[in-house]
C-alpha positions, -999 to 999 in steps of 0.1 A, spaced: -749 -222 817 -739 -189 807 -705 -187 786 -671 -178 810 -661 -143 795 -631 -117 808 -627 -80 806 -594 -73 815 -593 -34 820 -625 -10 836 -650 -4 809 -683 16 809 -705 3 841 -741 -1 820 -714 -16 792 -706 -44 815 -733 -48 828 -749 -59 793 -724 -80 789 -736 -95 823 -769 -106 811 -757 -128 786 -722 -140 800 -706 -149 831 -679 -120 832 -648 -117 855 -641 -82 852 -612 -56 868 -634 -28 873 -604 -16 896 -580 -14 867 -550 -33 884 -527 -43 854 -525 -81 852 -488 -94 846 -487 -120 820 -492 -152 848 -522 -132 867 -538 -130 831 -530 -166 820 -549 -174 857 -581 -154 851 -586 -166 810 -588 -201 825 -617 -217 813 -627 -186 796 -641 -186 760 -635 -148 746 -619 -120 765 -622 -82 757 -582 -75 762 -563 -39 758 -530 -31 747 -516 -35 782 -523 -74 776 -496 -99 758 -515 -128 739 -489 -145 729 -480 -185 720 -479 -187 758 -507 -177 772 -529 -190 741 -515 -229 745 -520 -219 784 -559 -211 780 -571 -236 755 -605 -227 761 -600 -192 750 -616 -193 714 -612 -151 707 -593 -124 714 -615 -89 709 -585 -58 715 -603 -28 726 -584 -2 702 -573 0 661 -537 -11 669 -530 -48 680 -496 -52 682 -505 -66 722 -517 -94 703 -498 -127 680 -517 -128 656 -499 -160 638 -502 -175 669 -538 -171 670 -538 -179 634 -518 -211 642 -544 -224 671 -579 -211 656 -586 -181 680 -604 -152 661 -589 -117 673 -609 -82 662 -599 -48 672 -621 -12 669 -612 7 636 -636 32 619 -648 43 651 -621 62 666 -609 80 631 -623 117 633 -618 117 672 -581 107 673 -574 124 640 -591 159 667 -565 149 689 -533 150 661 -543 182 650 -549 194 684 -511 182 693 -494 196 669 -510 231 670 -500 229 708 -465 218 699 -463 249 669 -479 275 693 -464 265 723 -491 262 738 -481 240 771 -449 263 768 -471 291 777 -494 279 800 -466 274 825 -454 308 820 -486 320 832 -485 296 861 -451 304 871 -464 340 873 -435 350 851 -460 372 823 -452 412 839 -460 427 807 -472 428 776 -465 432 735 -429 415 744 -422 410 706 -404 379 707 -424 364 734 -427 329 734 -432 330 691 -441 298 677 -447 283 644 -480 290 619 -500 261 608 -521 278 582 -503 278 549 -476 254 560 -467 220 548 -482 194 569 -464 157 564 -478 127 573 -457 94 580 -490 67 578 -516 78 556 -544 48 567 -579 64 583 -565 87 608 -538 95 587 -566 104 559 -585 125 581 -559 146 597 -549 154 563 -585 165 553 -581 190 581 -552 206 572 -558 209 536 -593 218 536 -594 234 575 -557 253 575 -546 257 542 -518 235 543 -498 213 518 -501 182 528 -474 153 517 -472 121 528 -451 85 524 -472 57 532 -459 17 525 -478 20 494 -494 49 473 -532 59 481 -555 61 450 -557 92 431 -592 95 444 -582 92 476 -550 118 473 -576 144 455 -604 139 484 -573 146 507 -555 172 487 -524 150 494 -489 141 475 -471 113 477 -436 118 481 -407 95 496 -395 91 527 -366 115 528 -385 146 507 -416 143 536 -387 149 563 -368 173 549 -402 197 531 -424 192 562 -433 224 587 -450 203 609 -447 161 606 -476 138 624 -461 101 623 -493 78 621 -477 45 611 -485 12 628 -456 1 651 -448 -36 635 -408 -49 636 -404 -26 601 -414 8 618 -394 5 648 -376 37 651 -380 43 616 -376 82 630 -346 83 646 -309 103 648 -302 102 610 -342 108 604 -346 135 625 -314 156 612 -333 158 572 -358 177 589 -360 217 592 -345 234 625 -383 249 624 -402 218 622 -422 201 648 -427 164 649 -459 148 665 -463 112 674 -498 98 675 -491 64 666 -469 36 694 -441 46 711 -414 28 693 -419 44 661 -397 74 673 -364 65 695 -376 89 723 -335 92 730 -326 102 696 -355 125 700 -345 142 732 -307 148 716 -322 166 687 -350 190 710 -320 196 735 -297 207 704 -318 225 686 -324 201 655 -362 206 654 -382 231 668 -406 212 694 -421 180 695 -457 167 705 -463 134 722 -488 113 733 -468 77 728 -437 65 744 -412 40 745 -421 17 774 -454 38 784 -464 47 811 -425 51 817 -413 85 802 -377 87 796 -364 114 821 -349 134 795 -380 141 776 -396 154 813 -374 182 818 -370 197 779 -397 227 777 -400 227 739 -423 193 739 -459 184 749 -466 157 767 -500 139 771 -505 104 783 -519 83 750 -550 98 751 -557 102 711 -592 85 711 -599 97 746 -635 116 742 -667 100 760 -685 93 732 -659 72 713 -646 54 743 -679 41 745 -675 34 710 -650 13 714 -660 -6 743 -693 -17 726 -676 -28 690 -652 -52 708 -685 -64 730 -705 -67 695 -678 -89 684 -677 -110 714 -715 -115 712 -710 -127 676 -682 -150 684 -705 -164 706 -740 -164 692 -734 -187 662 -710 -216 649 -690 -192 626 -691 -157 642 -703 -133 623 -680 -105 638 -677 -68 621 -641 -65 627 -620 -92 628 -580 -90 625 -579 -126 613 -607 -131 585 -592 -153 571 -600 -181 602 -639 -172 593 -631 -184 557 -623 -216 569 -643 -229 601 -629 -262 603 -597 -241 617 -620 -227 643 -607 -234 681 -640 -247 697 
């Protein structure tokens, strides 16, 4: 008999249907989000599941599906997912790093010269029919990238990346403050200093905030954060909602205590706090940092590579896992 599998979100047709030739697969190819009960119903008797950060594995629904031996998060970020918990009862948990760097790192640097430029700004002045002439001098005037100092809050592989780009691509000075110091190798190939918290808010034209959300990081940029930084400084949030308190946020744009703002994660997505809807000087996009064909499909078939190898030998040999430390120690494997 073929092993009971689930893929909780659409995915790829041709992708699902190789996982169909090897697995017996419950999927959602119409994309209805599963409340915590519906999804504790479908993993029943199910041995892996290919999940997404709209899912909660949690204590609950792992003692609820004891069957359920791993937990393969379609995305870098994981915090969907308990990992003690999973730790506690055996089940291996992987996510898709590596694969998603350059293409979300694209996306950062694409945000925040939108935000700098005004780029949505001006798009709806166009729209609106409201450009009657030309050479206005003070028309819409943004900030410049090139030669400016680019901070970055989260200096892991995207964080890396975007600051190749502005260093190397733009010219920029690039600072960062990161949980620990990179390696000098690392700051040289990036062109990067390390500086603390407070001297990356208050020296930074333009800040991208690409830390992992965890309980530490929650609004780590809020009222008292936000008020270091310039009046001409743009902020750009690529990482969870969370990270930012959108409210705080939405005080400072509406008073003038940065320039603009670029996001593509919120507090309670896909909810948007009203008050950021109606500001002009923020860009809004709907967490779509990795969102380019070819690493979609990226993603999709890591987390099926490491559902294949949970399943094709005693101890998986997976190429991403969250939780190595289970593979270490087999005995501790849920079977």
């Amino acid at each position: 008999m073929k092993a009971a599998i689930a893929v909780t979100r659409a995915t790829f047709p041709d992708i699902l249907e190789r996982l169909q030739t090897r697995f017996d697969v419950l999927d959602n190819q119409q994309d209805v989000l599963w409340s915590q009960p519906e999804l504790i119903a479908r993993l029943q008797g199910k041995v892996c599941a290919v999940t997404h950060g709209s899912d909660r594995i949690d204590a609950t629904l792992l003692d609820a599906c004891p069957q359920l031996r791993a937990v393969c998060n379609v995305g870098v970020g994981y915090n969907n997912i308990d990992v003690e918990a999973c730790n506690q009862r055996g089940v291996l948990v992987t996510n898709t790093p590596d694969v998603l760097t350059e293409t979300t790192a694209d996306f950062g640097f694409a945000l925040l010269m939108a935000t700098a430029r005004r780029i949505a700004e001006s798009d709806r002045y166009v729209r609106a029919r409201q450009w009657n002439k030309t050479g206005i001098y003070d028309m819409l005037l943004g900030a410049d990238v090139h030669g400016s100092t680019l901070g970055i809050f989260g200096m892991g592989r995207i964080g890396q990346a975007i600051a190749r780009r502005g260093a190397h691509g733009f010219g920029m000075r690039v600072i960062y403050h990161n949980r620990s110091r990179l390696d000098p190798l690392i700051e040289q190939s990036c062109n990067a200093a390390y500086v603390d918290r407070q001297t990356l808010l208050s020296q930074a034209d333009h800040l991208i905030v690409v830390v992992p959300y965890s309980a530490s990081s929650h609004h780590a940029i809020g009222a008292a954060e936000l008020a270091l930084m310039k009046p001409t400084a743009t902020l750009v949030n690529i990482a969870r909602g969370g990270v930012i308190d959108d409210a705080a946020l939405a005080q400072a744009l509406r008073a003038g205590t940065i320039a603009a703002a670029g996001l593509d994660v919120f507090e309670g997505e896909p909810n948007v706090r009203p008050d950021l809807l109606d500001i002009p000087n923020v860009v809004l996009t709907p967490h779509i940092g990795s969102a380019s064909i070819q690493t979609r499909r990226a993603m999709a078939l890591l987390a099926v590579r490491n559902l294949e190898a949970v399943c094709a030998a005693p101890v998986p040999a997976v190429l991403t896992p969250v939780n190595p430390e289970l593979l270490s120690s087999p005995s501790r494997l849920r079977r």
